[in-house]
Backbone as JSON, one array per atom type, in Angstrom:
{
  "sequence": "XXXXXXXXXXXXXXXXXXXXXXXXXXXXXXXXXXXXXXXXXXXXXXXXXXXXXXXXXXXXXXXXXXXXXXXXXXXXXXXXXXXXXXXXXXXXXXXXXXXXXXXXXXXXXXXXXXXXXXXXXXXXXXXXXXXXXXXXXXXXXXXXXXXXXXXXXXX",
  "N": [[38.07, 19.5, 113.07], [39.04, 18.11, 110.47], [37.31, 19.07, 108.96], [38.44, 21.93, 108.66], [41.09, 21.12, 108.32], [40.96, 20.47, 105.4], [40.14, 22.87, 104.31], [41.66, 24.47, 104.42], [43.73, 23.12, 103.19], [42.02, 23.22, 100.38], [42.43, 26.08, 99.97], [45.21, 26.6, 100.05], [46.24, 25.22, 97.87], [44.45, 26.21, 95.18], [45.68, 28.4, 94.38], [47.92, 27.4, 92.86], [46.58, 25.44, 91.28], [45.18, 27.64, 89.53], [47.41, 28.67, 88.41], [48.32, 26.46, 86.67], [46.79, 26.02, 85.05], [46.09, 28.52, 83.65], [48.79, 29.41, 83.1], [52.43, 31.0, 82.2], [51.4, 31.85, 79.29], [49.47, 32.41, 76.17], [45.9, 31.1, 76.83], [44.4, 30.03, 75.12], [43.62, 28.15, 72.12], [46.1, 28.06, 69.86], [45.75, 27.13, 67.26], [43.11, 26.76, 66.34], [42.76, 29.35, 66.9], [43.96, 30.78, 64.46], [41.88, 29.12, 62.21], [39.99, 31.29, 63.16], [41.28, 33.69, 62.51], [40.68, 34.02, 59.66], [38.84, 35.4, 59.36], [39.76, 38.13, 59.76], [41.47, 38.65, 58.07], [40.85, 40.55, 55.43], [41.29, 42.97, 56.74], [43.65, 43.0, 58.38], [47.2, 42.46, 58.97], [49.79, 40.0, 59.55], [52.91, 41.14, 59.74], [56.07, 40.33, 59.5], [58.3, 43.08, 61.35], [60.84, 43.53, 60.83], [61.95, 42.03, 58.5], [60.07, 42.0, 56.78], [58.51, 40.35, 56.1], [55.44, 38.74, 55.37], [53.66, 36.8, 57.63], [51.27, 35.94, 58.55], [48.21, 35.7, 57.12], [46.64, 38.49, 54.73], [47.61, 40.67, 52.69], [46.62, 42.69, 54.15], [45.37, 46.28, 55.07], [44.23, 48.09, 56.37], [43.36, 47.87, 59.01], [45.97, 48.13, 61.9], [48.83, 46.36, 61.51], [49.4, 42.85, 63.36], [51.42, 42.3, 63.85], [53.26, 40.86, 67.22], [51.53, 41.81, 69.06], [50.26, 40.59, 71.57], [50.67, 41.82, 74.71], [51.29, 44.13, 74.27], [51.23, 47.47, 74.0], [48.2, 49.09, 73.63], [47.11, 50.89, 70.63], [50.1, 51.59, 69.56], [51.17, 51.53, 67.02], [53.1, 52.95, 65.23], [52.53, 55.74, 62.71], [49.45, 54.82, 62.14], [46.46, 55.67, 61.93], [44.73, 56.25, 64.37], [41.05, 55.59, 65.8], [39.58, 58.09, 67.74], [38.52, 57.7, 69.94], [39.9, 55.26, 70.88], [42.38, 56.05, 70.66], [42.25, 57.66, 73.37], [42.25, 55.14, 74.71], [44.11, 54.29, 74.68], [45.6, 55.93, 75.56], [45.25, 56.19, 78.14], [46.36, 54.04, 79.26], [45.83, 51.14, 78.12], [46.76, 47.51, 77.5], [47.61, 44.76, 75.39], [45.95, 42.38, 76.89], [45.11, 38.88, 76.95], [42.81, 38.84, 78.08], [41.57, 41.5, 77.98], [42.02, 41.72, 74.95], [39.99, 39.7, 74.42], [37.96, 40.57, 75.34], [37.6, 43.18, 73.78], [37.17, 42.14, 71.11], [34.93, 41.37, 70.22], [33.05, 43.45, 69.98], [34.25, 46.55, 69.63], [33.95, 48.83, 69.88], [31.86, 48.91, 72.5], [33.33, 47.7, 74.03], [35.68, 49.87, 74.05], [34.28, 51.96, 75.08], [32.93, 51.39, 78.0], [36.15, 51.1, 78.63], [37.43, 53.22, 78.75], [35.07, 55.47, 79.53], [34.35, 57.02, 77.83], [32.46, 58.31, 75.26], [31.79, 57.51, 71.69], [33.53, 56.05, 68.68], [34.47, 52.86, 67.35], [36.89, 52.16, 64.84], [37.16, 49.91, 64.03], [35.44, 46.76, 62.5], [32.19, 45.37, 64.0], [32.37, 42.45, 65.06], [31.65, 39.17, 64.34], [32.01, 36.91, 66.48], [32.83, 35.09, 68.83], [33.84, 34.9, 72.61], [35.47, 32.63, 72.96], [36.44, 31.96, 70.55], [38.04, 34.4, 70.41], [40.09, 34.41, 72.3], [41.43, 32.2, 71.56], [42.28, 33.3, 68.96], [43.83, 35.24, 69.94], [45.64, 33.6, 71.41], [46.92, 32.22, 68.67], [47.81, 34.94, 67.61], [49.97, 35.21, 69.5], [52.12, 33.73, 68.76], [53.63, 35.36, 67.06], [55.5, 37.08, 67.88], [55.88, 39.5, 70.6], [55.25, 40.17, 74.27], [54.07, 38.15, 75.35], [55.43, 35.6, 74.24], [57.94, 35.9, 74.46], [58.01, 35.68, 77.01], [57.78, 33.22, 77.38], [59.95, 31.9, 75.85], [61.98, 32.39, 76.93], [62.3, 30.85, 79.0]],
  "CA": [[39.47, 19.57, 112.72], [39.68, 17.56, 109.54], [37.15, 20.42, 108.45], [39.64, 23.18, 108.63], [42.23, 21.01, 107.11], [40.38, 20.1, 104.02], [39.4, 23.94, 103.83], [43.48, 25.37, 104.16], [44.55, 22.35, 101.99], [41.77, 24.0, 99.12], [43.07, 27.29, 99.78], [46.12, 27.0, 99.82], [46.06, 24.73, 95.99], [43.96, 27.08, 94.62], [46.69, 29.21, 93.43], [48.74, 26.51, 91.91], [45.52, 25.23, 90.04], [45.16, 28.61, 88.6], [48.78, 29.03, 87.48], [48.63, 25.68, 85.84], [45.59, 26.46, 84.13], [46.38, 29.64, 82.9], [50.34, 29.6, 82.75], [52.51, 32.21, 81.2], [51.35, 32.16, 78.01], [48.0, 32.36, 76.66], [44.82, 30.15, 77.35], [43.75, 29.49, 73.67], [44.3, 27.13, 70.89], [46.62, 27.91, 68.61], [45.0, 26.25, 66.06], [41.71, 27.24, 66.62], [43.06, 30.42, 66.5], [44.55, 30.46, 63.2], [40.95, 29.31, 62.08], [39.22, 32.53, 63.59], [42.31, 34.88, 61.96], [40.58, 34.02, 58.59], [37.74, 36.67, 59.61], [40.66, 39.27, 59.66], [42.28, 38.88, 57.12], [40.18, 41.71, 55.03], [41.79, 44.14, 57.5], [44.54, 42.97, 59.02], [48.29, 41.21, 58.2], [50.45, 39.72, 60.91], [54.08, 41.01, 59.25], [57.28, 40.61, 60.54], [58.5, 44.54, 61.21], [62.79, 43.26, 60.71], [62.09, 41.58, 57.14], [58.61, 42.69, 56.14], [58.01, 38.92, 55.64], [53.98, 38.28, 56.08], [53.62, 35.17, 58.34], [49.59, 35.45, 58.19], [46.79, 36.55, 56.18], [47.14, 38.27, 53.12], [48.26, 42.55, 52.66], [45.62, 43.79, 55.27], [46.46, 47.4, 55.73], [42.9, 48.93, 56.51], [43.68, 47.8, 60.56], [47.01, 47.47, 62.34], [50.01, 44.6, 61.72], [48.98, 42.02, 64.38], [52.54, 41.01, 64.74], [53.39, 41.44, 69.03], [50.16, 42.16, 70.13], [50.25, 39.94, 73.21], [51.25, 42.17, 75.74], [51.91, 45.34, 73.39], [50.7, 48.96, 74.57], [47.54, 49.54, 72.13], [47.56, 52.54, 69.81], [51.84, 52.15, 69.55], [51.57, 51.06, 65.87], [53.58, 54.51, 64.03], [51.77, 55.72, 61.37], [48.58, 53.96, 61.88], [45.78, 56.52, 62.01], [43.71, 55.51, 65.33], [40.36, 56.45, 66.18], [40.22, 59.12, 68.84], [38.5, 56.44, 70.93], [41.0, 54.05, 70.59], [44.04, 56.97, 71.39], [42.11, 57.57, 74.26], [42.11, 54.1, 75.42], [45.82, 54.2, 75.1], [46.68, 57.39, 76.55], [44.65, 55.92, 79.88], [47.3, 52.98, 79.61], [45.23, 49.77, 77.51], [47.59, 46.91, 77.05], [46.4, 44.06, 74.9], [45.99, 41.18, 77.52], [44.05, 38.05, 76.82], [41.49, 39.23, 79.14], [41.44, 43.02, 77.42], [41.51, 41.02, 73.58], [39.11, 38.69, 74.07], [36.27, 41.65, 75.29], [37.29, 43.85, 72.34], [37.44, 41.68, 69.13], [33.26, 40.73, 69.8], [32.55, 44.5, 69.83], [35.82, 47.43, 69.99], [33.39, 50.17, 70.4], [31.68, 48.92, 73.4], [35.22, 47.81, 75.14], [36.43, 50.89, 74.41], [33.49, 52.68, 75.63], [33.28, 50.87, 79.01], [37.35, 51.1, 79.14], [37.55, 54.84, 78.45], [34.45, 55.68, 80.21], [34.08, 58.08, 76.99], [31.65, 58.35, 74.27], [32.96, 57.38, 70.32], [33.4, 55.28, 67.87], [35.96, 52.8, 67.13], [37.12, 51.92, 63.54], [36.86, 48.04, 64.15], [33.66, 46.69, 62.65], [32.22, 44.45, 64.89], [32.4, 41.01, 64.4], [30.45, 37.73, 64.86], [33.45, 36.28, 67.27], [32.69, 34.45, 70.31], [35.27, 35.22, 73.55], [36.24, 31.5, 73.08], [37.23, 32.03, 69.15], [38.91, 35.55, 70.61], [40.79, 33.7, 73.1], [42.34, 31.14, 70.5], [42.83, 34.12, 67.78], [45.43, 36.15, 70.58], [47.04, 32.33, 71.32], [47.47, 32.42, 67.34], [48.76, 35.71, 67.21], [50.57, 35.25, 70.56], [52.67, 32.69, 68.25], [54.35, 35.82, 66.32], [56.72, 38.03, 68.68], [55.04, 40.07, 71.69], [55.49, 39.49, 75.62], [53.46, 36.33, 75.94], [56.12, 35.05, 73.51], [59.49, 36.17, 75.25], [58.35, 35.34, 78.28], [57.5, 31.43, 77.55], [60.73, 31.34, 75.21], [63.02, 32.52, 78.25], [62.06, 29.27, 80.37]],
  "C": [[39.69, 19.18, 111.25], [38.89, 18.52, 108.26], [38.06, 21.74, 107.82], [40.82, 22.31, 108.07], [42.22, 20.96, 105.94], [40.11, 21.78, 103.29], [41.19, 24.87, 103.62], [43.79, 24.9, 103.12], [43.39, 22.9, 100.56], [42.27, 25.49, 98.83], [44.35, 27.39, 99.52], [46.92, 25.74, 98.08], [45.57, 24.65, 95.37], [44.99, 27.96, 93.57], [47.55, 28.5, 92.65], [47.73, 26.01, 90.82], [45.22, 26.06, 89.24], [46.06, 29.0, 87.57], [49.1, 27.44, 86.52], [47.51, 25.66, 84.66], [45.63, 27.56, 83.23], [48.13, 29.85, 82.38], [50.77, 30.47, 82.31], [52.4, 32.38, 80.06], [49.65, 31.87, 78.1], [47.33, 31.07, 76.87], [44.26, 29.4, 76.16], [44.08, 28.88, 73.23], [44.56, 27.9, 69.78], [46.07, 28.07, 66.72], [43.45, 26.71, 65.15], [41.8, 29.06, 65.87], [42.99, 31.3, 65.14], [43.09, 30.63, 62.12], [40.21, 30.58, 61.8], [39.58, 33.34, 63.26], [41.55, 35.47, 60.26], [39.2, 35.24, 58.29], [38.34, 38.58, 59.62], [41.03, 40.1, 59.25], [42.31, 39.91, 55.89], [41.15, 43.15, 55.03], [43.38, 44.41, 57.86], [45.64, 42.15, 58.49], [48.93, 41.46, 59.74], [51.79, 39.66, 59.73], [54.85, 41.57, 59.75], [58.04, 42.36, 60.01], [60.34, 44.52, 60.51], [62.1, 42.94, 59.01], [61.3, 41.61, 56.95], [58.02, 41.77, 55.22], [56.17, 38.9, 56.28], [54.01, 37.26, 56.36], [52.08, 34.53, 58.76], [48.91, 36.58, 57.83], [47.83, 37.74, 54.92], [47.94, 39.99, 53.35], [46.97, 43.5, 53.18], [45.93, 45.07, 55.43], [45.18, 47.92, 55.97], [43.14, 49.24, 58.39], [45.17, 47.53, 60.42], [47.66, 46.6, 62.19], [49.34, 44.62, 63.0], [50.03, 41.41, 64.84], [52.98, 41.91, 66.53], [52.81, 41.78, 69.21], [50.47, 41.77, 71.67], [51.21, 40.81, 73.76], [51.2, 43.41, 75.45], [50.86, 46.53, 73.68], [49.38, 49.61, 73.45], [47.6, 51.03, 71.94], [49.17, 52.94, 69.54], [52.16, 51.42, 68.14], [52.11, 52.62, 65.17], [53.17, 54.37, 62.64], [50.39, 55.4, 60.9], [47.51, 54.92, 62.67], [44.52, 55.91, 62.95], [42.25, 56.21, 65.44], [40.57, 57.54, 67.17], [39.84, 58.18, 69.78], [39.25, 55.45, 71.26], [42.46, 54.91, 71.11], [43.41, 57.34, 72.86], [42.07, 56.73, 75.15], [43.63, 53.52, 75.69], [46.65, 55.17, 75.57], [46.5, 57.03, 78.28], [45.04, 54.49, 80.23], [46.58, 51.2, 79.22], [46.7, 48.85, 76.88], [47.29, 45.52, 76.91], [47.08, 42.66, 75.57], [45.07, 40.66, 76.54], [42.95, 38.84, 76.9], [41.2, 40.39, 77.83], [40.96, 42.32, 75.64], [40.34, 40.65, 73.42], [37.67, 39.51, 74.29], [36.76, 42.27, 74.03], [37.25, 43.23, 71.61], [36.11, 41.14, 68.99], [32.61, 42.01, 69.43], [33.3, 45.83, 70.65], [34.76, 48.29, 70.34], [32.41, 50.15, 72.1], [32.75, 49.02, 74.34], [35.1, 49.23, 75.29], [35.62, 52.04, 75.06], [33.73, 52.71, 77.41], [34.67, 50.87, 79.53], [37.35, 52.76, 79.26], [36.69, 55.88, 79.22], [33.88, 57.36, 79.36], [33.09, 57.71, 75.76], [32.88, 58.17, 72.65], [32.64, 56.05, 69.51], [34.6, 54.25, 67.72], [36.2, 51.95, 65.31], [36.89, 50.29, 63.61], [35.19, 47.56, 63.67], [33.41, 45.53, 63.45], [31.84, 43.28, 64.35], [31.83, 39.68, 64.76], [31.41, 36.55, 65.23], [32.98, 36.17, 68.87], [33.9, 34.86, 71.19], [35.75, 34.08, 73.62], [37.51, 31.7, 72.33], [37.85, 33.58, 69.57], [40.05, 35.22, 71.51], [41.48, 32.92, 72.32], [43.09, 32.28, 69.34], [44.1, 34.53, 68.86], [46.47, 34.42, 71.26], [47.86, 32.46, 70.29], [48.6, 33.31, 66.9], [49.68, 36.06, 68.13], [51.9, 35.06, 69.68], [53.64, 34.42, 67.55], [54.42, 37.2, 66.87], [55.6, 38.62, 70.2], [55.7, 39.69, 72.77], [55.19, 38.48, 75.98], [54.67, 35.38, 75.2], [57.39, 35.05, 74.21], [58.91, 35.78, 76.5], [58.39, 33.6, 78.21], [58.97, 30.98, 76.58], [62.34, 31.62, 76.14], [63.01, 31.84, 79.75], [62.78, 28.2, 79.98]]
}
């Protein structure tokens, strides 16, 4: 008996340990993040689209603004000349979770291989980024607009 209670009572605060662990927003540090952005910065700028204020890294334009990622439909930057691998990974509905981030930003052309289930290339060069330090970079850039953002600022 005290078997089977010990075994409901882990099952059934299992799911609360997960949602406090993970919560609605992301899993990363911030901070850390921020850090790991400075590998980016080459490529990429995180600037606000309303006042075309940059809020990180320097006049990246080679890759995508990084501002609203978290959550944001990839390949829906206008204007921003994708691979074909990469439009294919957003025509077959890629939308940049944690999870989805943190495999592409160690190596986009595998992801997108394995997501797409297509042959290609993807413009991203690949980068010497752990899934920890990819996990802290989309906290970072969580920090400036996206869904992970509206949803934790409407609590």
């Amino acid at each position: 008996m005290i078997r089977k209670l010990t075994f409901a009572t882990a099952l059934l605060s299992a799911p609360m340990a997960f949602a406090e662990s993970h919560g609605n927003g992301p899993s990363g540090d911030p901070e850390a993040g921020e850090a790991a952005f400075r590998a980016c910065i080459a490529c990429h700028v995180v600037r606000d689209p309303d006042s075309g204020e940059v809020l990180a890294g320097r006049n990246g334009r080679t890759g995508p603004n990084l501002y609203g990622i978290a959550g944001r439909d990839s390949g829906s930057i206008e204007d921003f000349r994708y691979s074909s691998l990469a439009q294919t990974a957003a025509e077959q509905g890629l939308v940049w979770t944690e999870e989805n981030f943190a495999a592409y930003v160690p190596n986009a052309t595998d992801f997108l291989t394995e997501f797409t289930g297509e042959r290609g290339r993807s413009t991203m060069t690949p980068q010497r980024v752990s899934e920890e330090d990819a996990i802290n970079l989309y906290a970072f850039l969580a920090q400036f607009g996206g869904e992970e953002m509206d949803e934790d600022e409407s609590e």
